[in-house]
BALOBA-1460 file (C-alpha; in Angstrom, 3 decimals):
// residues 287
<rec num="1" residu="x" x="10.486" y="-20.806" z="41.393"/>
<rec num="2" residu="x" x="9.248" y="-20.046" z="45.093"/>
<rec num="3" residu="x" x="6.282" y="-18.154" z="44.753"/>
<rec num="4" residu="x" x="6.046" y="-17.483" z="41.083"/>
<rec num="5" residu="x" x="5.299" y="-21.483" z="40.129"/>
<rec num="6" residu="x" x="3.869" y="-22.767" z="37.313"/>
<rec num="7" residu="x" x="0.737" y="-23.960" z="40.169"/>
<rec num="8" residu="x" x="0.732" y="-20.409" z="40.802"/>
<rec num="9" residu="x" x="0.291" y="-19.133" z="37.194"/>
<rec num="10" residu="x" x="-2.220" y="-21.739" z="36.323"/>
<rec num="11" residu="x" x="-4.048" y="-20.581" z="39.110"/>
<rec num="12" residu="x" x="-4.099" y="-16.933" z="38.260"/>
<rec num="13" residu="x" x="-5.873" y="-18.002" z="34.687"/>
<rec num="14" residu="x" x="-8.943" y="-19.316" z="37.151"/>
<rec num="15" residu="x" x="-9.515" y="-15.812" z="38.746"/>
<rec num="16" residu="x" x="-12.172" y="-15.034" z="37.164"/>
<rec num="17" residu="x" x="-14.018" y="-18.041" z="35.812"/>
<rec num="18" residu="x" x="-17.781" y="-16.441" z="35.927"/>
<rec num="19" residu="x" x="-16.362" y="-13.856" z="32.404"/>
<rec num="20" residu="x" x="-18.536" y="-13.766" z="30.383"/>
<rec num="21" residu="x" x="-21.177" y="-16.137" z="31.617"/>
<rec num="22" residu="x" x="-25.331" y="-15.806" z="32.051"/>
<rec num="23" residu="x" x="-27.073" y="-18.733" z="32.870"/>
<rec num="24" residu="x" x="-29.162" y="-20.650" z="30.977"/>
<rec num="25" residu="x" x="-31.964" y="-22.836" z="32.051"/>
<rec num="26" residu="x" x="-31.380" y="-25.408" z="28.841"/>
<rec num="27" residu="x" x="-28.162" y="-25.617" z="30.309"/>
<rec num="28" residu="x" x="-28.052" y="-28.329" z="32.574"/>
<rec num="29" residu="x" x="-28.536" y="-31.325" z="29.756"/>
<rec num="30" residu="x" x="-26.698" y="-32.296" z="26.327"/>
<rec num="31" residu="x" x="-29.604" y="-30.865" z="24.212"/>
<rec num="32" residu="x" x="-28.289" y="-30.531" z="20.497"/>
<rec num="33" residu="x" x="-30.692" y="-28.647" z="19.478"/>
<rec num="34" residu="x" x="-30.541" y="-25.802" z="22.214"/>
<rec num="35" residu="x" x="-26.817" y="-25.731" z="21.397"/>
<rec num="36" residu="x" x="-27.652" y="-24.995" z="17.606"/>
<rec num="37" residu="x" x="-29.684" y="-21.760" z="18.541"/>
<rec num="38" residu="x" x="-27.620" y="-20.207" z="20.647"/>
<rec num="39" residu="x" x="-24.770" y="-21.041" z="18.577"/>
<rec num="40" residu="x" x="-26.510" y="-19.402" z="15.730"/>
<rec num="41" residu="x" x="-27.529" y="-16.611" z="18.047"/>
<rec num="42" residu="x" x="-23.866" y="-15.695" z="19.387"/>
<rec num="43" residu="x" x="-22.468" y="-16.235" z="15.673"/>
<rec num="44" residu="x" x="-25.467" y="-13.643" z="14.599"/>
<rec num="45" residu="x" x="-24.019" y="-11.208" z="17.392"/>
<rec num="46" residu="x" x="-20.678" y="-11.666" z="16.722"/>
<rec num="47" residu="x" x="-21.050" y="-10.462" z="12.525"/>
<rec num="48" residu="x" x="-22.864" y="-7.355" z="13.579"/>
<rec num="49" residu="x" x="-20.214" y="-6.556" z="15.731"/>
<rec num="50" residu="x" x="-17.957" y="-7.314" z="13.406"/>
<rec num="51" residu="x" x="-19.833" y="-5.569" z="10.557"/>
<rec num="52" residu="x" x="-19.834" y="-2.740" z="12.184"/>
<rec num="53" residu="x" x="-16.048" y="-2.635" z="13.202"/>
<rec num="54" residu="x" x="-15.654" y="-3.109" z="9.366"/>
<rec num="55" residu="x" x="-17.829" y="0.170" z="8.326"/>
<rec num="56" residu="x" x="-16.789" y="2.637" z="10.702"/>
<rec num="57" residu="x" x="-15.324" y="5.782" z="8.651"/>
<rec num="58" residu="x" x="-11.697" y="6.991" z="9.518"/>
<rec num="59" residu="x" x="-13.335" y="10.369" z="8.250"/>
<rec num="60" residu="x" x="-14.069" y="10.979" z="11.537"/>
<rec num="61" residu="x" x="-10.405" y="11.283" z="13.084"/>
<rec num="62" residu="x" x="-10.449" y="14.848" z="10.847"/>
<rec num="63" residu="x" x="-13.039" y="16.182" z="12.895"/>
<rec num="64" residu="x" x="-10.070" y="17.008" z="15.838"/>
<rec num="65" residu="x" x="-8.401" y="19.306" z="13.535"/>
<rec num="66" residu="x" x="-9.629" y="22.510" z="14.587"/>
<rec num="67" residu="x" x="-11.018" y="21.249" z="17.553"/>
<rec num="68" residu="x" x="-11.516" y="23.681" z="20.595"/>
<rec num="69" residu="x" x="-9.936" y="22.951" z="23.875"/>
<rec num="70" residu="x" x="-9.986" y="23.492" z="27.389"/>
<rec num="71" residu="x" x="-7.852" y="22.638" z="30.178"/>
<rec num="72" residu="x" x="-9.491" y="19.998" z="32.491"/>
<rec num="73" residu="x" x="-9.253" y="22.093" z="35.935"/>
<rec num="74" residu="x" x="-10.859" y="25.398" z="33.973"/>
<rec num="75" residu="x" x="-13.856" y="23.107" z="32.695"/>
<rec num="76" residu="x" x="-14.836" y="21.969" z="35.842"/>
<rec num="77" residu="x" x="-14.092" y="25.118" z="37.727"/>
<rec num="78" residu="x" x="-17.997" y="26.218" z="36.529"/>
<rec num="79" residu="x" x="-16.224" y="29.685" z="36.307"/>
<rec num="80" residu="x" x="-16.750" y="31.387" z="32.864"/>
<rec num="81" residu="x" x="-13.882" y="30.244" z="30.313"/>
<rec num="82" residu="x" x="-12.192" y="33.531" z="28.255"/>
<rec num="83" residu="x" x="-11.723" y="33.075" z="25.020"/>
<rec num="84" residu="x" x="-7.662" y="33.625" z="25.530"/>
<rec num="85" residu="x" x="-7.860" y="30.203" z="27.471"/>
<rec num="86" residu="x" x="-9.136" y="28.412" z="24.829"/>
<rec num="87" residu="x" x="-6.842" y="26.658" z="22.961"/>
<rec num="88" residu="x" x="-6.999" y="25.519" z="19.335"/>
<rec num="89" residu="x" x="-6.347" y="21.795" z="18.193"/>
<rec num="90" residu="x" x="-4.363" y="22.237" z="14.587"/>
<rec num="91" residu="x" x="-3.628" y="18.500" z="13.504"/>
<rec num="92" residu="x" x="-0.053" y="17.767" z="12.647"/>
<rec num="93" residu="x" x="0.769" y="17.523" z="8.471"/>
<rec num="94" residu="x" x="1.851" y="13.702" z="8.895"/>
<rec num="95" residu="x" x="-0.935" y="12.821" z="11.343"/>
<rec num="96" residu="x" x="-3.647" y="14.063" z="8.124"/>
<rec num="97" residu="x" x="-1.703" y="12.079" z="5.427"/>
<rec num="98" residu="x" x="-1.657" y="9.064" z="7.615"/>
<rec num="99" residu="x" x="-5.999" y="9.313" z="8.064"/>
<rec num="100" residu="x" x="-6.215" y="10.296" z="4.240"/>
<rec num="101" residu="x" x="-4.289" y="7.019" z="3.775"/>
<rec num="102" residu="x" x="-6.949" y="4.857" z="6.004"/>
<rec num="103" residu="x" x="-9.512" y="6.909" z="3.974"/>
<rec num="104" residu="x" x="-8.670" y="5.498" z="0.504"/>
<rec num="105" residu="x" x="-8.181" y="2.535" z="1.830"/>
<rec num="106" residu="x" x="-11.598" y="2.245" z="3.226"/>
<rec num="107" residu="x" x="-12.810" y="3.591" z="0.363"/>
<rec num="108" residu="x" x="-11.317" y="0.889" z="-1.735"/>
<rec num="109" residu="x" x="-11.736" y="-2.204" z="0.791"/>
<rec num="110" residu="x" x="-14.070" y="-4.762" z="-0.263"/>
<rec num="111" residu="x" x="-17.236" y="-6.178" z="0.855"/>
<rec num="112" residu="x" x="-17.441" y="-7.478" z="4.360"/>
<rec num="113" residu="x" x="-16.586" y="-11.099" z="3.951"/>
<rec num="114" residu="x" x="-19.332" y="-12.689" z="6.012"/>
<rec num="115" residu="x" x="-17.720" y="-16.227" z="5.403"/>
<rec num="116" residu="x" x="-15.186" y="-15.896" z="6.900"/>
<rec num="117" residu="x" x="-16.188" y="-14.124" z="9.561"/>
<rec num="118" residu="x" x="-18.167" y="-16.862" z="10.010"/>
<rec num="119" residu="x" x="-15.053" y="-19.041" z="10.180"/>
<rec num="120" residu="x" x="-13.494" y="-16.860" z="12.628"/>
<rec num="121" residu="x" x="-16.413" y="-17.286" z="15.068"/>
<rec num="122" residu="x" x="-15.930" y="-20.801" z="14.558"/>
<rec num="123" residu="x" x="-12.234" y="-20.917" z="15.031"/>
<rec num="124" residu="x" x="-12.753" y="-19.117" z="18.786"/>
<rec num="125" residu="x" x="-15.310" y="-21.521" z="19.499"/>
<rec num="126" residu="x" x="-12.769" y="-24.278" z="18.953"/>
<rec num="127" residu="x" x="-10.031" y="-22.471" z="20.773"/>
<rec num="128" residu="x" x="-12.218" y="-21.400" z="23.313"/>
<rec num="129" residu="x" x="-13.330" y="-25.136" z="24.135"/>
<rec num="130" residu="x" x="-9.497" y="-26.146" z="24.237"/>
<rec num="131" residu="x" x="-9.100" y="-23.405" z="26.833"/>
<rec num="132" residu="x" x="-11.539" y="-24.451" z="29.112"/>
<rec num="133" residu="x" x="-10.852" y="-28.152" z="28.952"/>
<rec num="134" residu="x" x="-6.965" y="-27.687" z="29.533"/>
<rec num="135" residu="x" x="-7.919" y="-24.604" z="32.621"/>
<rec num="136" residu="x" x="-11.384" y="-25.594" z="34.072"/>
<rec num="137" residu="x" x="-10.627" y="-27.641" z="37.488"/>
<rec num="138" residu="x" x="-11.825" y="-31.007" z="37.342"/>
<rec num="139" residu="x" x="-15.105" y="-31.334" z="39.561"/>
<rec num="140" residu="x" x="-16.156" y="-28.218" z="37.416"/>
<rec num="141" residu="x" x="-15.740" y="-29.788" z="34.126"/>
<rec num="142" residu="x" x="-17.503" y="-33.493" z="35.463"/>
<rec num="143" residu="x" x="-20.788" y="-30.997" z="35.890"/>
<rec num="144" residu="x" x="-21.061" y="-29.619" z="32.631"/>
<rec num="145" residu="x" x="-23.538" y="-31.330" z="30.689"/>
<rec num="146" residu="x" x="-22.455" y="-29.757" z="26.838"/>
<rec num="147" residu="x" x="-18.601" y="-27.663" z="27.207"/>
<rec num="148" residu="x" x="-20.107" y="-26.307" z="23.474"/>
<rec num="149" residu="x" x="-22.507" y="-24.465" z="25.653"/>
<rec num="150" residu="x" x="-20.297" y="-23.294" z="28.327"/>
<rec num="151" residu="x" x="-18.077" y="-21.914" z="25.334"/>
<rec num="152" residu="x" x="-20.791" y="-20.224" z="23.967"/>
<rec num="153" residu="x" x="-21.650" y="-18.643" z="27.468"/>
<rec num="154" residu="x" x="-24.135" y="-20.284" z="29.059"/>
<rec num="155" residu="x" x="-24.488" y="-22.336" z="32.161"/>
<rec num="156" residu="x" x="-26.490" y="-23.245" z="34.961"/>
<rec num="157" residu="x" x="-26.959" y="-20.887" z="37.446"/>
<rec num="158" residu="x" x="-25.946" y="-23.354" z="40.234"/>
<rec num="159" residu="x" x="-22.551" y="-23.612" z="38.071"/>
<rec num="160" residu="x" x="-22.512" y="-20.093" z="38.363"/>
<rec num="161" residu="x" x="-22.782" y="-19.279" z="42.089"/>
<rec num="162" residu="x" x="-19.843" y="-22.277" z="41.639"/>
<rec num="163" residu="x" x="-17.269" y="-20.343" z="39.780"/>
<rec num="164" residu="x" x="-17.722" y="-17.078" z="41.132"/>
<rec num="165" residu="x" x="-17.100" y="-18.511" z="44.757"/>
<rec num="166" residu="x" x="-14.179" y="-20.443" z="43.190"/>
<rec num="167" residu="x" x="-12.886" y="-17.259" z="41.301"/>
<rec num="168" residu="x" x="-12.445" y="-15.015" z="44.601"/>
<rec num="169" residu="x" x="-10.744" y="-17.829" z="46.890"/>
<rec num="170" residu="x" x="-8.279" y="-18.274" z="43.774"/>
<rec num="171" residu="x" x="-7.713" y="-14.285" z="43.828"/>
<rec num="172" residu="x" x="-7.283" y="-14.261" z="47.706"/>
<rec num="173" residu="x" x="-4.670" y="-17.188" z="47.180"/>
<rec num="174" residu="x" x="-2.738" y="-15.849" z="43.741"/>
<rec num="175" residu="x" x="-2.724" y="-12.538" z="46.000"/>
<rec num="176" residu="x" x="-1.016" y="-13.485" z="48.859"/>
<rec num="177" residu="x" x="1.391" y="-15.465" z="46.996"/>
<rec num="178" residu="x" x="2.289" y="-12.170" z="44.992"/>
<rec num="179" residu="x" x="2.246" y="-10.432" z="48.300"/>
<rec num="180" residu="x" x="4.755" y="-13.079" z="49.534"/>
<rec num="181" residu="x" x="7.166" y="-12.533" z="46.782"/>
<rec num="182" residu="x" x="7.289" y="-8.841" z="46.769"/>
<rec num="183" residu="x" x="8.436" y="-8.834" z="50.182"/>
<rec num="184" residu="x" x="10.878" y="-11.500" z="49.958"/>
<rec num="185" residu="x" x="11.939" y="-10.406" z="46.488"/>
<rec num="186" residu="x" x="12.438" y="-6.434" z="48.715"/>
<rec num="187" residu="x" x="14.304" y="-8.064" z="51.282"/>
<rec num="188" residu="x" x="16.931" y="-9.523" z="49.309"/>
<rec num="189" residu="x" x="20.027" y="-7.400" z="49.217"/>
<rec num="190" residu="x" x="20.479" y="-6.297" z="45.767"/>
<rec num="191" residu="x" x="22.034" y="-3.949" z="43.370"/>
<rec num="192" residu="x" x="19.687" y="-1.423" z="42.532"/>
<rec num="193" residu="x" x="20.666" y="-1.517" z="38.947"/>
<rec num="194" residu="x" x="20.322" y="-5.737" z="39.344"/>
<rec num="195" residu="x" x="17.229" y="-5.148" z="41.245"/>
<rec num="196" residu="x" x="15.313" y="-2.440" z="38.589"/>
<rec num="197" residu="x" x="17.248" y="-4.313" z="35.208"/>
<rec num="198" residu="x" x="16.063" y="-8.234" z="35.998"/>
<rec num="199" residu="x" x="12.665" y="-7.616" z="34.709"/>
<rec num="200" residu="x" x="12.034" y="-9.380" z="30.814"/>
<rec num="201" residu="x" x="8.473" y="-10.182" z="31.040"/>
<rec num="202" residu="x" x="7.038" y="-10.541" z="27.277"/>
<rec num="203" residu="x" x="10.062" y="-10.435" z="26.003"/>
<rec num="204" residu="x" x="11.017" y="-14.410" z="23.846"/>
<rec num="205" residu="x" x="14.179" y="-16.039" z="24.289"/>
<rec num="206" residu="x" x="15.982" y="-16.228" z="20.815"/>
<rec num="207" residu="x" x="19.146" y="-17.906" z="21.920"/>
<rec num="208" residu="x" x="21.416" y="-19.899" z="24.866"/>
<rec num="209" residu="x" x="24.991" y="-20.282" z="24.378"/>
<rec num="210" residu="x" x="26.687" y="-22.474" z="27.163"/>
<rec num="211" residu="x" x="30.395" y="-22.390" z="28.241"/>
<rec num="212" residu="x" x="32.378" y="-20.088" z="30.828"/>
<rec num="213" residu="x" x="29.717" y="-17.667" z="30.730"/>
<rec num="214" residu="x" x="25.733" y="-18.624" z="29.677"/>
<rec num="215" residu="x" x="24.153" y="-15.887" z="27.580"/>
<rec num="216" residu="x" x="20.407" y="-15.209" z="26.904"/>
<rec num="217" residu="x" x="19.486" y="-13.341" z="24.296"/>
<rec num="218" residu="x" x="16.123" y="-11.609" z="24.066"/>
<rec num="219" residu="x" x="13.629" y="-10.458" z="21.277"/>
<rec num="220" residu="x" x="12.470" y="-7.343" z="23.241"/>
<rec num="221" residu="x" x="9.276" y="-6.623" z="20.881"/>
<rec num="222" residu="x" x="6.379" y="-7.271" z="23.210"/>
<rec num="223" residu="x" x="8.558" y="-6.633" z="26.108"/>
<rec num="224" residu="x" x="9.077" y="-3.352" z="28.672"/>
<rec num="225" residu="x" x="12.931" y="-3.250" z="27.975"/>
<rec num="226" residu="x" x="15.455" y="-2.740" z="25.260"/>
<rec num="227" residu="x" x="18.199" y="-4.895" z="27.021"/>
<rec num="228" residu="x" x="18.200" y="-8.094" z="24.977"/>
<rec num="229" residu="x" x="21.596" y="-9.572" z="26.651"/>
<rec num="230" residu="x" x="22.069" y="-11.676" z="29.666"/>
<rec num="231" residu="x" x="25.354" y="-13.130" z="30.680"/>
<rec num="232" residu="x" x="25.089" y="-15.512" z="33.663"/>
<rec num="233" residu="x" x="29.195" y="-15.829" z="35.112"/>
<rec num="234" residu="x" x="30.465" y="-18.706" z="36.191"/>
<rec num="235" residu="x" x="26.865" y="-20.607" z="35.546"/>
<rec num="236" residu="x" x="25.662" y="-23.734" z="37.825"/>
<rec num="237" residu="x" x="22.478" y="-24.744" z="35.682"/>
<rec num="238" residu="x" x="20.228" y="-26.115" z="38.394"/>
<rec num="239" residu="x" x="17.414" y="-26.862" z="36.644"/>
<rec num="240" residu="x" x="16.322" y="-26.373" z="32.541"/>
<rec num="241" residu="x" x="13.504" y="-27.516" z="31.584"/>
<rec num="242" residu="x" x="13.291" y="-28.476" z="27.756"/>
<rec num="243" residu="x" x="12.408" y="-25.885" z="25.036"/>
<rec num="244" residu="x" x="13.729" y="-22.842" z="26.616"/>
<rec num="245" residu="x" x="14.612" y="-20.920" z="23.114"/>
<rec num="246" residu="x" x="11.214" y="-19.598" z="21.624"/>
<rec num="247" residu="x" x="8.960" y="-19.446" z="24.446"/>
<rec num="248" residu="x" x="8.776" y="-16.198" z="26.261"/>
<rec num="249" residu="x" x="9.651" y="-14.708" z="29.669"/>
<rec num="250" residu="x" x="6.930" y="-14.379" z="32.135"/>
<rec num="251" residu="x" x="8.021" y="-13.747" z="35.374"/>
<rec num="252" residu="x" x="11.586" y="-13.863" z="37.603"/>
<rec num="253" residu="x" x="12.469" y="-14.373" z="41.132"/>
<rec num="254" residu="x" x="16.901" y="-12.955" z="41.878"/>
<rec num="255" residu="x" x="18.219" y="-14.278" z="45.120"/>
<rec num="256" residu="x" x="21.389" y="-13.262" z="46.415"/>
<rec num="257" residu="x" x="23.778" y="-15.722" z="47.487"/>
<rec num="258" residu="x" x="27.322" y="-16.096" z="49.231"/>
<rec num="259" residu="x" x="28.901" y="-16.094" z="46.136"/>
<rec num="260" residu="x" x="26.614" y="-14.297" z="43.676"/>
<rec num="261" residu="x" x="23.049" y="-14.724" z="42.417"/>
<rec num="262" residu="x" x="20.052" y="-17.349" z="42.046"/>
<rec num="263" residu="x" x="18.088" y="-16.592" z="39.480"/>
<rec num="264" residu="x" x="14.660" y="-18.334" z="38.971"/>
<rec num="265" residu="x" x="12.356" y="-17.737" z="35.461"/>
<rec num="266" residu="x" x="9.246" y="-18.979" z="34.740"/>
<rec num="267" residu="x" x="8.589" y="-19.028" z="30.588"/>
<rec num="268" residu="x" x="5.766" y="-19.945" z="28.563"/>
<rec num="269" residu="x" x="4.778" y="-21.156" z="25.084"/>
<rec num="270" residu="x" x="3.028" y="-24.451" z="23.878"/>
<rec num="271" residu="x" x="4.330" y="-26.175" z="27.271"/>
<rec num="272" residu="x" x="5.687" y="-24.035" z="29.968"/>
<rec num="273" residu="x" x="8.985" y="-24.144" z="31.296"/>
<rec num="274" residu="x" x="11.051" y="-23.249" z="34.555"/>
<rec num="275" residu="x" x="14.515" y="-22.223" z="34.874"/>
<rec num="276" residu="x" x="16.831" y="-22.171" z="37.589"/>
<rec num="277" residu="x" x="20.835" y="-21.428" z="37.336"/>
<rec num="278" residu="x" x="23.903" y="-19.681" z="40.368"/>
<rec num="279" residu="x" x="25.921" y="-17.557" z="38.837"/>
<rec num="280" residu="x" x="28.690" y="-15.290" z="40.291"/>
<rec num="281" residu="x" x="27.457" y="-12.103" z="38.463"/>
<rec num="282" residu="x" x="24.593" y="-10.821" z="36.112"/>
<rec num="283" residu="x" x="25.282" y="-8.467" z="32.985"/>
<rec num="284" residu="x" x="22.182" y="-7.182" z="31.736"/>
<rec num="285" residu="x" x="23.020" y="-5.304" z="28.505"/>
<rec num="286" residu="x" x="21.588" y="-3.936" z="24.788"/>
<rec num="287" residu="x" x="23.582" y="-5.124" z="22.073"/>
């Protein structure tokens, strides 16, 4: 990749560092006990939110049947509304059988499982503190005193001032980079069908057959396409990094050459992974 590097993506998952964050005047020492409370205080939060997720009635979704409406522009004009431009909302047959099914099944769920909601708090804590120690920049993670507590939200306020100033000079360099590509990637003389077809993002590689031709098949479910073939002719793998089948598609960079086509992709799964391959033509297709 040129612009679209793994550096590049790494960087765009430190734009906004200060999510989520207060500060927390306990925070600047390992204190067990501080990180006990508001453990036990975010874990309380977190059930009630939960909890309440859990009881909330699908009963409600029948209240649009019957529902009056009025266009947008006419309930804003402040002008009176007749009653001929009010319209009527009558709920589709299949859309009703579909909330009376959510209804008996509400009806007939069990009790909130507080257990293992408990578990799931305690399964993003765990996650969470993997994130942060595989993302957080180094001289960052040297100054927290307890990464429990910066998982659970809390930091110093001099940490802070630290991440928000780091968060907009990463956006202001991710940015221009983008910026960068979307000219070059507008300069390059393309087909338009090449040029509005090369796009896979979310979509998972499910198989790479070598030979004359290379082909790529896709798993589109996630994706913004239905096209699930690629045929690279007359390949000249530059570079293939291990593990390509199963991870999935983030981003692409299509260069046109004296002969054909560059094509650059940038994948992603438990490692991520960078591909690179000249071809004399592209057939994007749905099989």
């Amino acid at each position: 990749m040129r612009y679209l590097t793994k550096e590049w993506y790494e960087l765009c998952q430190q734009r906004s560092l200060e999510f989520g964050l207060r500060a927390h005047r306990g925070a600047d020492v390992h204190d067990e006990a501080l990180y006990r409370r508001l453990y036990k205080r975010k874990e309380k939060a977190f059930l009630k939110e939960q909890r309440e997720m859990y009881d909330v009635d699908p009963r409600y979704l029948l209240a649009h049947d019957g529902a009056e409406m009025i266009r947008v522009d006419q309930y804003f004009s402040g002008e009176e509304i007749a009653d001929e431009d009010k319209l009527i909302y009558h709920m589709p047959e299949e859309e009703k059988v579909q909330i009376h099914k959510r209804i008996a099944e509400y009806d007939a769920r069990p009790a909130f499982d507080e257990v293992a909601c408990k578990q799931e708090f305690q399964q993003r804590q765990e996650w969470g503190l993997e994130i942060h120690a595989e993302r957080l920049p180094g001289e960052i993670l040297q100054q927290i005193a307890d990464l429990r507590v910066f998982t659970l939200g809390y930091c110093t306020k001099d940490m802070l001032r630290q991440l928000k100033e780091l968060s907009i000079e990463n956006v202001r360099k991710t940015d221009q980079i983008s910026q960068e590509y979307r000219q070059a990637q507008q300069a390059e003389p393309l087909p338009e069908e090449l040029r509005n077809h090369f796009h896979f993002h979310d979509c998972t590689v499910t198989e790479m057959l070598s030979g004359d031709d290379l082909v790529i098949r896709l798993d589109t479910q996630g994706g913004f396409t239905q096209l699930n073939k690629i045929t690279f002719v007359a390949p000249d793998i530059i570079k293939q990094d291990e593990g390509i089948v199963g991870k999935f598609w983030l981003y692409n960079e299509l260069y046109r050459t004296d002969d054909g086509y560059e094509a650059h992709v940038l994948l992603d799964g438990k490692e991520m992974a960078e591909f690179i391959v000249r071809c004399r033509d592209i057939i994007i297709e749905q099989e």
